[in-house]
C-alpha positions in Angstrom: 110.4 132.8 130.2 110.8 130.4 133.3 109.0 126.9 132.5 106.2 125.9 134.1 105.8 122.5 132.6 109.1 119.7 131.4 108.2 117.8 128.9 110.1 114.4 128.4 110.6 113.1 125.1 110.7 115.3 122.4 109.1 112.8 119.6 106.2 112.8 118.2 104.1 112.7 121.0 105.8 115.3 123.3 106.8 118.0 120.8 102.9 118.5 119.6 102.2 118.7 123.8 104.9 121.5 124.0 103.9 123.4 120.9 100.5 123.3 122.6 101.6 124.3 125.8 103.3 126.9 124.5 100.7 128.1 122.5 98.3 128.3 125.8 101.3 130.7 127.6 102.6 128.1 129.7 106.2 128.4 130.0 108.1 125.0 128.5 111.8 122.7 128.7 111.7 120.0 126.5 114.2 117.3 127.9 115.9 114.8 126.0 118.9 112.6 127.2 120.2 112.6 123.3 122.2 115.7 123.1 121.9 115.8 119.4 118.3 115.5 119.2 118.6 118.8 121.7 120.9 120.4 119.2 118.4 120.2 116.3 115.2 121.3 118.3 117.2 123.9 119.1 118.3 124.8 116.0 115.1 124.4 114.3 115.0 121.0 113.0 112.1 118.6 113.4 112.1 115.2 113.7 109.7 113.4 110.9 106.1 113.1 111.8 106.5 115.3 115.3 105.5 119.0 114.2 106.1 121.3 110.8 109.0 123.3 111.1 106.9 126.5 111.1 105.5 125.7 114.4 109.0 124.5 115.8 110.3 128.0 114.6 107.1 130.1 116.7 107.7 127.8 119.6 111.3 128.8 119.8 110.5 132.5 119.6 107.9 132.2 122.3 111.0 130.8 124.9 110.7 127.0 124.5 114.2 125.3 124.3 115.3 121.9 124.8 118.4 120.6 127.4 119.8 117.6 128.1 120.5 118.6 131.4 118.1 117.1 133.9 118.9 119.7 136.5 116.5 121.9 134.2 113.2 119.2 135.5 114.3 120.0 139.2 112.9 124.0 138.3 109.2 123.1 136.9 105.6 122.6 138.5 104.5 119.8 136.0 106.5 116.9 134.3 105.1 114.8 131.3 107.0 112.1 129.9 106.2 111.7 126.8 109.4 108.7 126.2 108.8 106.4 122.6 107.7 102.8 124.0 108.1 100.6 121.2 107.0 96.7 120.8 109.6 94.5 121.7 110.8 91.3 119.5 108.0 88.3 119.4 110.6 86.5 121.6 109.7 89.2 124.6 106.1 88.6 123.9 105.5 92.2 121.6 105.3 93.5 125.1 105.9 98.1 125.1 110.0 98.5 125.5 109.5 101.1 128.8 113.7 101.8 128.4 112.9 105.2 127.7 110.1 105.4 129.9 112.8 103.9 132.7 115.4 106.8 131.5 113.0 109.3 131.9 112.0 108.3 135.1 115.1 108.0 136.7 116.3 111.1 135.2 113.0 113.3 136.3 113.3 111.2 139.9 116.8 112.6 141.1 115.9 116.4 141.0 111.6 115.6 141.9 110.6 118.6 144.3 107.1 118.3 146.4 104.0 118.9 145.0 105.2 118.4 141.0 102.5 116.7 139.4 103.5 114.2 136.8 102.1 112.8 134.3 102.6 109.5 132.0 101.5 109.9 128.4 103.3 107.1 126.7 101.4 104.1 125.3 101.7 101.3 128.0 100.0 98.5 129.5 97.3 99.0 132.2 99.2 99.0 135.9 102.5 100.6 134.8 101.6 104.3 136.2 101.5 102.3 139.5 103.7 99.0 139.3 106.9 100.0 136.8 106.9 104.2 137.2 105.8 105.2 140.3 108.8 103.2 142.2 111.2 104.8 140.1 109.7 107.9 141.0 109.7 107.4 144.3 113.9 105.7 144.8 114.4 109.4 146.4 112.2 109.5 149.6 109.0 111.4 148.0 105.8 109.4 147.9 102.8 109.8 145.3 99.8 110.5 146.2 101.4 112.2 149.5 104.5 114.7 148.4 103.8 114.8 144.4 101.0 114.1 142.3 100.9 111.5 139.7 98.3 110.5 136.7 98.3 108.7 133.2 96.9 110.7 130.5 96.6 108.9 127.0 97.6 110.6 124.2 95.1 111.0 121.5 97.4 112.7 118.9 96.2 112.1 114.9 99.5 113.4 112.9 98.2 115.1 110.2 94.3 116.0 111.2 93.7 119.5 110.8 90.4 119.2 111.9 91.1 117.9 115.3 94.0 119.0 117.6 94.6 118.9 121.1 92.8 121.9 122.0 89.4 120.6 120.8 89.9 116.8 121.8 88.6 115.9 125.1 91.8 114.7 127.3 91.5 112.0 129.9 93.0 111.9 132.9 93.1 109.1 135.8 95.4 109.7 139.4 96.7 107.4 142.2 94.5 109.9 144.3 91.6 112.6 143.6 93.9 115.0 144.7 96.2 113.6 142.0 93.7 113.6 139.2 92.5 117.0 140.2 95.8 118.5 139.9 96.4 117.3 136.1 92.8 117.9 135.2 93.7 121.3 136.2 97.1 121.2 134.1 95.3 120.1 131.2 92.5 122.2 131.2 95.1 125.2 130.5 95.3 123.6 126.8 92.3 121.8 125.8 88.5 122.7 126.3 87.2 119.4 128.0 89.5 117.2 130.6 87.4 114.1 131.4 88.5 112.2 134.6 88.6 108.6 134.9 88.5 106.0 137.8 92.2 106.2 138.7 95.7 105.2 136.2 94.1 102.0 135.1 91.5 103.0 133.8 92.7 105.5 131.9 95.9 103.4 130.5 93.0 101.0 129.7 91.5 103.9 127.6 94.6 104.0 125.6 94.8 100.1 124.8 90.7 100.1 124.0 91.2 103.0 121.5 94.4 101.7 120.1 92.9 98.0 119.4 89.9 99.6 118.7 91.6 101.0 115.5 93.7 97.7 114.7 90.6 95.2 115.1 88.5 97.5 112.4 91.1 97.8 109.9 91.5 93.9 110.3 88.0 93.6 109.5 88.6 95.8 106.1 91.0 93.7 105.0 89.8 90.6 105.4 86.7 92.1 103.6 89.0 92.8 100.8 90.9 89.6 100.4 87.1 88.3 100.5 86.0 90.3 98.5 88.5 90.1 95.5 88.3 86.2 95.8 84.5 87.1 94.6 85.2 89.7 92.0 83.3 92.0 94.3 84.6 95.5 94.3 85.4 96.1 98.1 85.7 100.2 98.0 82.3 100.6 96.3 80.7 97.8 99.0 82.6 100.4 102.1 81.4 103.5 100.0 77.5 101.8 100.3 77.5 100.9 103.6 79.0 103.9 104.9 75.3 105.7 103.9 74.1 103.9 107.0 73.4 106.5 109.4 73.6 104.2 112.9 75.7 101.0 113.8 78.1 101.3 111.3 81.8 103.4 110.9 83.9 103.2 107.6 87.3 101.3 107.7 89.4 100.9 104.9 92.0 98.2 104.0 95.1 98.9 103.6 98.6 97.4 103.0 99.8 97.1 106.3 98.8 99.0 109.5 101.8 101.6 110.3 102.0 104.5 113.3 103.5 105.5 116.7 100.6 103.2 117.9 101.4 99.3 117.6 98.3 96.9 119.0 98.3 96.1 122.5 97.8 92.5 123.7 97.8 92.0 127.4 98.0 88.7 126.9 102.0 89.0 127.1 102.7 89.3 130.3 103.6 93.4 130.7 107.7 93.4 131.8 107.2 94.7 135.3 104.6 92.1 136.6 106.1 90.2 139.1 104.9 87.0 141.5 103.6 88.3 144.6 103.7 86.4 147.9 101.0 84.0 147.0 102.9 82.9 143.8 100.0 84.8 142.0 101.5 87.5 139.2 100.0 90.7 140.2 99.6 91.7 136.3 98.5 88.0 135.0 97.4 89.6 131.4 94.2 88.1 130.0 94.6 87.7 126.0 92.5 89.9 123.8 91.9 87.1 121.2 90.3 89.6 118.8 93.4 91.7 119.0 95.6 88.7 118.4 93.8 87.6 114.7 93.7 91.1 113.9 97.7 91.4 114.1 97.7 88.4 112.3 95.5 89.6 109.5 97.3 93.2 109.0 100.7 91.7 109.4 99.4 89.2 106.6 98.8 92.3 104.2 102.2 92.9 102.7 102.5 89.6 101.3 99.3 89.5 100.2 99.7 92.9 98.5 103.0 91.6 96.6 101.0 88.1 95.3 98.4 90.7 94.2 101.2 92.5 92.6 102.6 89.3 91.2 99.3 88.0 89.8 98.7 91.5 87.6 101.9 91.0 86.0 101.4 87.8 85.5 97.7 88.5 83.8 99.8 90.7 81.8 102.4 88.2 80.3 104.8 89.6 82.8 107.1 88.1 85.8 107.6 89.8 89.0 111.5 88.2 88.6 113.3 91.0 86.8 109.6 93.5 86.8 110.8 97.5 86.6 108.5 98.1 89.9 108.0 101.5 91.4 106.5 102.2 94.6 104.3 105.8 95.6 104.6 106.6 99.0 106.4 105.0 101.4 105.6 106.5 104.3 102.9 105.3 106.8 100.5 108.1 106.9 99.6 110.2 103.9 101.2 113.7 103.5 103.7 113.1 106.7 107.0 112.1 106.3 106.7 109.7 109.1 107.9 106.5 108.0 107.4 104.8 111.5 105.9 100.7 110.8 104.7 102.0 107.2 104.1 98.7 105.6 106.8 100.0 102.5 109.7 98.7 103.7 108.6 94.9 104.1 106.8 94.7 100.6 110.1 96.5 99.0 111.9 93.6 100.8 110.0 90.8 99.7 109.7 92.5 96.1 113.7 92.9 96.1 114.0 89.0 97.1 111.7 88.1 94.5 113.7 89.8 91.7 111.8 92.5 91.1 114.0 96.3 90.2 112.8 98.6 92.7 112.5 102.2 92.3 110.3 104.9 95.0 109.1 107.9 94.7 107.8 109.9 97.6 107.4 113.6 98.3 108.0 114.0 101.7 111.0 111.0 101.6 114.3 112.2 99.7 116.1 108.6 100.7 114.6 105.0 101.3 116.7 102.2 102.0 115.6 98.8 102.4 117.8 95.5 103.1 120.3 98.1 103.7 120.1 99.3 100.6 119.5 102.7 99.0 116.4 102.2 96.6 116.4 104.8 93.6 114.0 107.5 93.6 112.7 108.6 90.7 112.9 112.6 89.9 110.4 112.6 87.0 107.3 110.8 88.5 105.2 111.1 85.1 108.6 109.1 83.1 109.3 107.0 86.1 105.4 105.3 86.0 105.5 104.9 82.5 109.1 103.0 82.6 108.0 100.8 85.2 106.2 97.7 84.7 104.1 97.9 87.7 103.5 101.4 89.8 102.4 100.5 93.3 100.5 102.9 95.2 101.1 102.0 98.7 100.3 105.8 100.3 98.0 108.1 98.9 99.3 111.5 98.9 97.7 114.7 98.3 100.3 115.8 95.3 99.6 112.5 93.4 96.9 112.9 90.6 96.1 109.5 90.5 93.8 109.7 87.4 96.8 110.9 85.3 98.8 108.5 86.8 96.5 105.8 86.3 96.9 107.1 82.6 100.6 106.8 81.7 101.8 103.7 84.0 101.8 100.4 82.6 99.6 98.8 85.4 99.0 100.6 88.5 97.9 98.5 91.8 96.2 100.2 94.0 96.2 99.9 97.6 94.4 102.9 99.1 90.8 102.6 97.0 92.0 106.4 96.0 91.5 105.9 92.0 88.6 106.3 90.1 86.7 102.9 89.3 88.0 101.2 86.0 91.0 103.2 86.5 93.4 100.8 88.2 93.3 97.1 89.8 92.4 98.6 93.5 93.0 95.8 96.3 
């Protein structure tokens, strides 16, 4: 089937947009610069979090296949790059890594025919449609907005939702021109049932940090509540589970042990990596801090500390140390029933657990290894005989396989971080 649509970046944003393309009739290439990540899509293997390996397997028999060859994006009407765009170290200012954004870019640029419309979906700062891609697009001679088209489309992708896909979520759109806009609103609206059109790029790459923060700033405010809370003797799950009656002016957030996901905060208060001093010494991106964003990464990167002194302070209330403390952890992954493990908040309290002494053991459905510090942490085969060995069982993700009431029956002392047990069942954060 000749492709009608490239999609670059085969992760866990682009594989869901070319299973739904496909799915619509549209004729797909999947481009990746990582030959062996091209190899296993093509061979049927998934990478964790992006799609179920059923729906990899129809893809592939409907004519999708995956190249490293970038001649193959010279041969298609419409190009999404869909590249990962990680945080960077504190020391760059947490700013989006665009390196694979960059690759893409340069890659889709050298074989860009007139009147391709592309699209950005990664997570980015507002301005980098315009100020970081669109001159990489253009190094060749074609112009936006005059020989191609060119929009940002945020990606509203929730792994694991079956009740909302990207057929039935509206999809937003913004172009350098109307012509621009026009011609992905008309891409997209082969796949979902409403395309809303925004203002132009920045507005609708602001739509992706407003949504994204949105989330971050909420949960925040859960966890603080709990840490409040607890310092009270208030029970913070059945205070969400009364509020949440309230029909206006209120949506449920829960706390959590850490905020994990494909979808870090955003702060434009570090400056984005492509804004530049113009001729008036001015930068043309001078990023205004979101202070609200700022406390709430400090309160959910605060969580898995606070998580292990809660886990510390039950042993201790049971005669116990944390220093030499059988400890086993239940899910370690960052969303419940995926086996994404991308910024799950696992890793960091197995780490500070393992430098406090404690004996780490894991156990997770959808996660045959786990390594932290380098090290492979044991996984336990039996869960039931794990739980009741262990001198603490940590319930970190709440999984659909785990009967927690059970569990809450044979472990020693189970900590529980998701609210999922009954009351009086477990200490619940």
């Amino acid at each position: 089937m000749p492709a009608d649509l490239a999609v670059l970046g085969l992760g866990h944003t682009g594989l869901p947009l070319a299973q739904a393309a496909t799915a619509a009739g549209v004729g797909v290439i999947g481009y990746d610069a990582d030959p062996a990540v091209v190899a296993d899509i093509n061979a049927g293997r998934v990478p964790p979090g992006a799609l179920a390996a059923a729906d990899l397997r129809r893809m592939l028999a409907c004519g999708f296949r995956a190249s490293s060859d970038p001649a193959v994006l010279g041969r298609v009407r419409t190009a999404v790059i869909c590249a990962p765009t990680p945080l960077g170290e504190a020391v760059d200012g947490g700013s989006p890594d665009l390196t694979a954004v960059a690759a893409a870019a340069r890659a889709l640029a050298a074989h860009l025919r007139p009147h391709t419309t592309v699209v950005l979906e990664s997570a980015v700062y507002p301005g980098t449609t315009e100020e970081f891609l669109r001159p990489l697009l253009e190094a060749h001679g074609l112009r936006a907005g005059r020989d191609f088209h060119l929009a940002y489309s945020p990606s509203r992708l929730d792994p694991g939702n079956r009740a909302f896909h990207l057929a039935n979520t509206p999809k937003v759109v913004g172009g350098l021109t109307p012509a621009c806009t026009e011609a992905a609103a008309a891409f997209y609206g082969r796949l979902t049932e409403r395309v809303v059109r925004a203002r132009g790029p920045r507005e609708a790459e602001a739509v992706k940090l407003l949504e994204t923060d949105y989330r971050h700033v909420n949960i925040a405010f859960a966890n603080e509540m709990a840490v409040f809370c607890h310092g009270l003797g208030i029970d913070v799950w059945d205070v969400i589970r009364c509020a949440e009656t309230k029909p206006f002016g209120f949506q449920a957030f829960r706390p959590g042990p850490g905020v994990g996901g494909h979808a870090p905060a955003l702060d434009p208060g570090a400056a984005p990596p492509f804004a530049t001093a113009a001729a008036d010494g001015r930068s043309r991106l001078p990023g205004h801090p979101l202070r609200m964003v700022e406390l709430a990464q400090e309160v959910n990167s605060r969580m898995p500390r606070y998580v292990v002194q809660r886990a510390a302070a039950l042993l201790n209330e049971h005669g116990k140390s944390l220093r030499g403390a059988r400890v086993l952890l239940l899910g370690v992954t960052y969303k419940a029933d995926l086996a994404d493990q991308e910024g799950a908040p696992a890793r960091e309290i197995g780490t500070r657990l393992i430098e406090l002494g404690a004996q780490l053991g894991y156990h997770d459905p959808y996660v045959p290894q786990w390594r932290v510090l380098d090290r492979p942490v044991p996984r336990a085969d039996s869960l039931w005989e794990a739980a009741a060995e262990a001198d603490l069982t940590l319930l970190l993700q709440h999984h659909r396989t785990y009967d927690l009431q059970g569990l809450a029956v044979k472990a020693q002392l189970l900590l529980d971080t998701r609210g999922a047990t009954p009351a009086g069942a477990a200490a619940r954060l």
